[in-house]
C-alpha positions in Angstrom: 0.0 0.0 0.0 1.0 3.5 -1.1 0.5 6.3 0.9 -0.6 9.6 0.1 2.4 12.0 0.8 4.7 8.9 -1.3 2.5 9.2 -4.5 2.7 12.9 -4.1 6.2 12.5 -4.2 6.3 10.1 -7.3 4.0 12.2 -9.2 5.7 15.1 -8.4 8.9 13.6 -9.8 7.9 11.9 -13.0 5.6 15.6 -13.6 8.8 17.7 -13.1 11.2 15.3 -15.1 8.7 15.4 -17.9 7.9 19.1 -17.8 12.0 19.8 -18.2 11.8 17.1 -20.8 9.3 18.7 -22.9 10.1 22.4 -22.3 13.3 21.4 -23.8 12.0 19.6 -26.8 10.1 22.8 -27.5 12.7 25.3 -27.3 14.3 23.4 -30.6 11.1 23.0 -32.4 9.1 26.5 -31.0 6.7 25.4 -34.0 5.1 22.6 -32.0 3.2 24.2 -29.1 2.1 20.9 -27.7 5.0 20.8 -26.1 4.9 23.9 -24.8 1.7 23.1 -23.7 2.0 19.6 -22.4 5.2 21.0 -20.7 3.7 23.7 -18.7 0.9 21.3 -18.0 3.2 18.5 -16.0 5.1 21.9 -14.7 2.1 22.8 -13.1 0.9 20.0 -11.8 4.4 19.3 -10.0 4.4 22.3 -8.3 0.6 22.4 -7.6 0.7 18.9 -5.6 4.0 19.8 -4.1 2.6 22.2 -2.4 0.1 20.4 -1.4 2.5 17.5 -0.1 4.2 20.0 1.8 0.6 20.9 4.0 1.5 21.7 7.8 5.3 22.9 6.3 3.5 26.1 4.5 0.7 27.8 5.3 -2.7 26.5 4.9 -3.9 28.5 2.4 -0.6 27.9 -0.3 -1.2 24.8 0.1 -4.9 23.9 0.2 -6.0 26.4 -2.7 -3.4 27.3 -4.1 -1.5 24.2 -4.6 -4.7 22.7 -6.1 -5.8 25.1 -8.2 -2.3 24.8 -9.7 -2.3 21.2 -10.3 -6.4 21.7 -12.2 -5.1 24.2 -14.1 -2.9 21.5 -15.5 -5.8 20.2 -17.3 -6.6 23.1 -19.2 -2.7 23.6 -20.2 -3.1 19.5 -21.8 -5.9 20.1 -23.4 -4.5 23.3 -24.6 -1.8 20.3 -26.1 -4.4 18.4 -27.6 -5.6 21.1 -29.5 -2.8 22.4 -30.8 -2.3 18.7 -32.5 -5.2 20.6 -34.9 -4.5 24.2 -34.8 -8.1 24.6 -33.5 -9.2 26.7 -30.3 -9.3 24.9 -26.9 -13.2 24.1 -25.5 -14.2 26.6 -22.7 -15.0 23.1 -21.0 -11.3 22.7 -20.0 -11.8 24.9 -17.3 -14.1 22.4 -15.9 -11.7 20.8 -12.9 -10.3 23.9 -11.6 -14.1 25.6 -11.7 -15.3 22.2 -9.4 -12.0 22.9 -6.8 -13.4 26.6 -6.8 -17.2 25.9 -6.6 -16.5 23.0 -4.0 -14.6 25.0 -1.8 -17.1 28.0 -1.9 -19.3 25.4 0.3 -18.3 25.8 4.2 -18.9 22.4 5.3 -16.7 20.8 2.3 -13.9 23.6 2.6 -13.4 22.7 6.4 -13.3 19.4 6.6 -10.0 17.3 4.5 -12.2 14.3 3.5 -14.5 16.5 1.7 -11.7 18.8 -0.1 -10.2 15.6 -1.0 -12.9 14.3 -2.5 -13.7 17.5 -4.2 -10.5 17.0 -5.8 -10.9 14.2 -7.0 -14.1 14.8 -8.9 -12.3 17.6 -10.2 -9.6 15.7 -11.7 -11.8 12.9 -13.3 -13.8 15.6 -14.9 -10.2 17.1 -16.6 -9.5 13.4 -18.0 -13.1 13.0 -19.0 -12.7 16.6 -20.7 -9.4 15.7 -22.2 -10.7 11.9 -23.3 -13.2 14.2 -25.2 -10.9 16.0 -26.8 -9.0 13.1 -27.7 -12.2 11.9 -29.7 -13.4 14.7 -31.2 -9.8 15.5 -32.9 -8.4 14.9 -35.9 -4.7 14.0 -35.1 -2.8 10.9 -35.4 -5.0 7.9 -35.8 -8.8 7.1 -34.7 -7.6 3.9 -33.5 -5.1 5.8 -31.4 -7.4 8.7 -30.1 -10.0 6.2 -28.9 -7.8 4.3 -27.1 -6.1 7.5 -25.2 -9.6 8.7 -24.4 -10.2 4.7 -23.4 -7.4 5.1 -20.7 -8.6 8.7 -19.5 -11.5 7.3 -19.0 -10.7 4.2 -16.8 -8.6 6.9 -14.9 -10.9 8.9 -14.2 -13.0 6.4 -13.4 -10.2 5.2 -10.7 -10.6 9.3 -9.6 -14.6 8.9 -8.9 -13.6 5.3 -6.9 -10.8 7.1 -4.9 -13.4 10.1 -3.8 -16.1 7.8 -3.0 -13.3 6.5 -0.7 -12.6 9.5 0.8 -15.9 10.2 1.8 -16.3 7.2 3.8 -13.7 7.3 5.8 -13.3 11.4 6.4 -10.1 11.3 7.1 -8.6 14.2 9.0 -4.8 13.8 7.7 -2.8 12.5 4.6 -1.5 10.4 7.4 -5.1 8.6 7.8 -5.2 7.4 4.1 -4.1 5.3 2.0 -4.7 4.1 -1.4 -6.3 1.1 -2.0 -4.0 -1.4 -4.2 -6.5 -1.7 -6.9 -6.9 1.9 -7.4 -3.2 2.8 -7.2 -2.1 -0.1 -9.7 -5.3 1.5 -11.8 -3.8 4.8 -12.2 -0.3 4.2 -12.9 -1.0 1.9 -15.2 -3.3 4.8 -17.0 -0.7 7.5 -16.8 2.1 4.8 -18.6 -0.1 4.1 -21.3 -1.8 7.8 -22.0 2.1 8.6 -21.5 3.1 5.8 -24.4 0.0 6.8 -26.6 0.8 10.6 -26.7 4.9 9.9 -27.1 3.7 7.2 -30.3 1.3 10.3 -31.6 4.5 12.8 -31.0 6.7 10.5 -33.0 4.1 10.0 -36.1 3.9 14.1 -36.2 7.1 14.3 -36.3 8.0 12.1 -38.9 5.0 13.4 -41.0 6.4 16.7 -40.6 10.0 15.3 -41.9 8.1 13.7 -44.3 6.7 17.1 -45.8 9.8 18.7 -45.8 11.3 16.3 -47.8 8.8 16.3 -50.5 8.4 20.5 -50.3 10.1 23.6 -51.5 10.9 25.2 -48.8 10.3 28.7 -50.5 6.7 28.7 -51.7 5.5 25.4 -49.6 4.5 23.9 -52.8 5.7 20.4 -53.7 9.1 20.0 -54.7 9.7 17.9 -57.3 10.1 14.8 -55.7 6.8 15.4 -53.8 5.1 16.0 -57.0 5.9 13.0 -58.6 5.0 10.9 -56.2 1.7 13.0 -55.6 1.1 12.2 -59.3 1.6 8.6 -58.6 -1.1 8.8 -55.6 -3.8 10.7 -58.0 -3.1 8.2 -60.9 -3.9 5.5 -58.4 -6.1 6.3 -56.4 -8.3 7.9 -59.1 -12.1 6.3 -59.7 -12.5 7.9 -63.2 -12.2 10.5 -65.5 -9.1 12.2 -67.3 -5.8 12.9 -66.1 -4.5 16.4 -67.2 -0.6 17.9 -66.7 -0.5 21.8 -66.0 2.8 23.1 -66.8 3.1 26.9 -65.4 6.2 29.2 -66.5 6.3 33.1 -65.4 6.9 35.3 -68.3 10.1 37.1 -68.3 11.2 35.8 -64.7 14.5 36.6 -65.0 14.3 40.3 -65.7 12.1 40.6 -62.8 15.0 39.1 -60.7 17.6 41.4 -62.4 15.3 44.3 -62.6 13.6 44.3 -58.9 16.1 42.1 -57.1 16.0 38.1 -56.0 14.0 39.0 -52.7 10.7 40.4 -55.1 11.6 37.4 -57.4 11.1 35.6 -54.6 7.8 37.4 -53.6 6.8 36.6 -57.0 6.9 32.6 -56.3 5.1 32.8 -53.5 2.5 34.7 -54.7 1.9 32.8 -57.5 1.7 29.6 -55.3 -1.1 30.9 -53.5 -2.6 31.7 -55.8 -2.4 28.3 -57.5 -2.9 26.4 -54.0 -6.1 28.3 -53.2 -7.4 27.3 -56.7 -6.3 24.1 -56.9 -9.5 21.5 -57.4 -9.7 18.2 -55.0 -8.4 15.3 -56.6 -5.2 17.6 -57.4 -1.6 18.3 -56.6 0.5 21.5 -56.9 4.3 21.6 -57.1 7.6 23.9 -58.2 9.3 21.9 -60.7 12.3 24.5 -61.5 13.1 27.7 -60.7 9.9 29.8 -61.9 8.3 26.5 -63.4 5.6 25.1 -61.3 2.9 21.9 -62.1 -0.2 20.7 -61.3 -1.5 17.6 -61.7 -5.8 17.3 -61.7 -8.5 14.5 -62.3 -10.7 15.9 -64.9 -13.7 14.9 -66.6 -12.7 16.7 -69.9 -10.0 18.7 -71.5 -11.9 22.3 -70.8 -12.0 21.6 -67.1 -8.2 22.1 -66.8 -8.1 24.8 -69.7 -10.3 26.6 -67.0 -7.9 26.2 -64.4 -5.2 27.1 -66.0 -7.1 30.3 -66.9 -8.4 31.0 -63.6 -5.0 30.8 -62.5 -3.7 32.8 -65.3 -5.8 36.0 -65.2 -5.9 36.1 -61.2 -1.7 36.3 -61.8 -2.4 39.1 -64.4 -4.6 41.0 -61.8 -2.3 40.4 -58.9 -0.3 43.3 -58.1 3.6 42.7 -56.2 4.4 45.6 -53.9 8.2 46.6 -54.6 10.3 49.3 -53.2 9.5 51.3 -56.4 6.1 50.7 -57.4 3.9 47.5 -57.8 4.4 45.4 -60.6 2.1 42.5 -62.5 4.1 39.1 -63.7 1.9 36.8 -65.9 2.2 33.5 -67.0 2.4 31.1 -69.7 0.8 27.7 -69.3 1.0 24.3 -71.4 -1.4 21.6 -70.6 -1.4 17.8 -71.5 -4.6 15.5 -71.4 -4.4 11.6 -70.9 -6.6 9.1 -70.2 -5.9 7.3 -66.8 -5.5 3.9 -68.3 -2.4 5.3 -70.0 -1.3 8.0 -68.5 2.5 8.4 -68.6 4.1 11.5 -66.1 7.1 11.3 -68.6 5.1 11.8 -72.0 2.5 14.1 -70.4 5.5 16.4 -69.2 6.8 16.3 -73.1 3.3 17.2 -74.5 3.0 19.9 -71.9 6.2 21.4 -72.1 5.0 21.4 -76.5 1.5 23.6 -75.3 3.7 25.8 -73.2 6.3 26.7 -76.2 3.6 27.0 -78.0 1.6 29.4 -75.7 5.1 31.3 -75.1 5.2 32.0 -79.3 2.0 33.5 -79.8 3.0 36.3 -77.1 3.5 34.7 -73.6 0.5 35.2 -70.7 -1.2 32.2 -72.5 -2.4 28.3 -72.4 -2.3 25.5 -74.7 -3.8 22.9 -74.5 -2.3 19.2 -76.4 -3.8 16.1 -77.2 -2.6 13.8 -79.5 -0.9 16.5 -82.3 -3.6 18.9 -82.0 -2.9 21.9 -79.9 -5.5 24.9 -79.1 -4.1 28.1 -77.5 -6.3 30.3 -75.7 -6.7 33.4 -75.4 -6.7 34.6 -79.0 -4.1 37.5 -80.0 -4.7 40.9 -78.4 -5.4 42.9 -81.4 -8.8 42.3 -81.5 -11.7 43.8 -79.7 -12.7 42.5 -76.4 -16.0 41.4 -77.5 -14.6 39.4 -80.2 -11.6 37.7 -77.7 -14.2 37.0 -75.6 -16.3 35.2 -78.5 -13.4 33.0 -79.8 -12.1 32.2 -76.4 -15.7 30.9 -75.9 -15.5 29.0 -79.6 -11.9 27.9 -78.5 -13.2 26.1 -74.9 -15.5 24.6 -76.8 -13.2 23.6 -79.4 -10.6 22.0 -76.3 -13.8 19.9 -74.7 -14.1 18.8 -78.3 -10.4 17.5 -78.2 -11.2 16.0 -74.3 -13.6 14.2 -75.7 -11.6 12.0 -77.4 -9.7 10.6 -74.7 -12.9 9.0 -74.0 -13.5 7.3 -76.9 
């Protein structure tokens, strides 16, 4: 049997070890605020309950409140953790422990007598692992398999919680030195906090290596895919694809260089990133995005015909055109030129569809740049026509040539 002032002690070691542990972690990754978070939340809870170990060495008030207050608000700094595993705002809810401790002890009869503030306490703390067991199943990190069984140990913990005040309420003790933990309960609650503890280290690891993952396979620059990424993003689509067409968008920005030797490397570099947003908020599901070469970038879609890329590229195009880059001397407008490639899934080849593309895109670069064309088989459509003519007439031919590219899509249906 364990009692009360020992666990104290225990907990109060493995909570400080892990709050150094994971304070240290985050101050070489400051990007991952679960750390932070789960940090300050073991940081917390060893000084809150060593303050309350040390009742009768400090004065009553440390102790009793503020000790435990401490050690609740613990619960809100974990869930806080869990959270940040999403990037979405922490419950209210989380507040829940530390607002029973406080409502609990608002109540005469329970503030002045131990069994009942011990029992309030631990109500409090199974409604923090209930809260965070929530969390754990309403969240979208790691693994559902993984979340349900960390909520499936907070759970059974704080069940152990409920047991232990139920406990305390029956025997009233007046001291720590009157109780003691039953075997059961004890052996239920470590047991808990090693496997919550193994569960959120396994989800730790997976982010992490995701995150290494993405690095690998991005440019570091613009975020997109790097080339690497993008071919094997190509390879997902092409498998993982129910139907349709599969169509290669090859982007080049006009006159890049100049910009870099006009404006400087850091607008150049504006540029790209620009132009990636621009292409990432567009981007269709069923698609990937990535820099290719220097200002080169691809996309890869799932289409049902030829004119639902040609409109893609276009969006992408004319939002470019429109897009004004702040400079040190005045804004300036980079456009594009684009060259697109149509296959059908059953024979889609990354290696032929980049030929075909890069074909449209010389071919979109020789009838004046800021264009798109579009190849299937020999046949290649540009869009939009040349800028001598009136915009009502560009604006009937580029109709007559979309219809004119789903015309050529249709064909790799046949």
């Amino acid at each position: 049997m364990i009692d009360v002032k020992t666990a104290f002690l225990l907990w109060v070691i493995q909570a400080g070890t892990l709050a150094i542990l994971l304070m240290a972690i985050w101050l070489h990754a400051r990007d991952q605020r679960y750390f932070l978070w789960f940090g300050i939340g073991f940081g917390l809870q060893a000084v809150g309950l060593g303050m309350v170990g040390l009742r009768d060495q400090i004065p009553d008030f440390i102790s009793i409140q503020v000790g435990n207050v401490l050690s609740l608000v613990g619960f809100i700094c974990w869930g806080k953790a869990l959270c940040a595993f999403d990037d979405r705002k922490t419950p209210l809810y989380v507040a829940l422990p530390a607002a029973i401790w406080i409502a609990g002890n608002l109540v005469p009869e329970f503030r002045a007598e131990f069994g009942y503030r011990m029992a309030i306490y631990d109500v409090a703390a199974a409604a923090g692992l209930a809260v965070l067991g929530v969390i754990a199943l309403n969240g979208r990190f790691s693994t559902r398999r993984y979340r349900v069984m960390l909520a499936a140990v907070w759970f059974v913990q704080a069940g152990a919680c409920l047991v232990f005040a139920y406990i305390a309420t029956r025997i009233m003790p007046q001291s720590f030195n009157q109780v003691t933990l039953a075997a059961a309960v004890s052996i239920v609650g470590l047991i808990s906090f090693v496997t919550a503890l193994t569960l959120i280290a396994k989800m730790m690891m997976d982010r992490s290596e995701e995150r290494l993952k993405a690095l690998v396979r991005s440019d570091p620059l613009t975020g997109a895919l790097n080339r690497r990424g993008f071919m094997e993003a190509y390879q997902d689509i092409l498998d993982t694809a129910p139907s349709g067409a599969l169509a290669l968008v090859i982007f080049d920005l006009d006159h890049f260089k100049q910009v870099n030797d006009v404006y400087g490397h850091q607008v150049g570099d504006r540029v790209l990133v620009e132009f990636a947003s621009i292409c990432n908020s567009l981007l269709p599901q069923r698609a990937a995005f990535g820099r290719t070469g220097g200002e080169e970038f691809a996309a890869v879609l799932v289409v049902n015909e030829a004119r639902d890329a040609a409109l893609f590229a276009e969006t992408v195009r004319m939002a470019l055109a429109e897009r004004e880059i702040e400079t040190s001397r005045h804004p300036i407008q980079v456009t594009t030129s684009i060259g697109i490639a149509l296959s059908a899934l059953a024979n889609a080849d990354l290696d032929r569809m980049m030929a075909q593309a890069d074909s449209a895109l010389y071919a979109a670069k020789a009838q004046g740049r800021n264009r798109t064309s579009v190849k299937s088989g020999t046949t290649i459509v540009t869009v939009p026509p040349a800028r001598t003519e009136t915009i009502d007439d560009q604006a009937d031919r580029q109709v007559a040539i979309l219809k004119r590219i789903a015309a050529v899509g249709n064909d790799l249906h046949d």
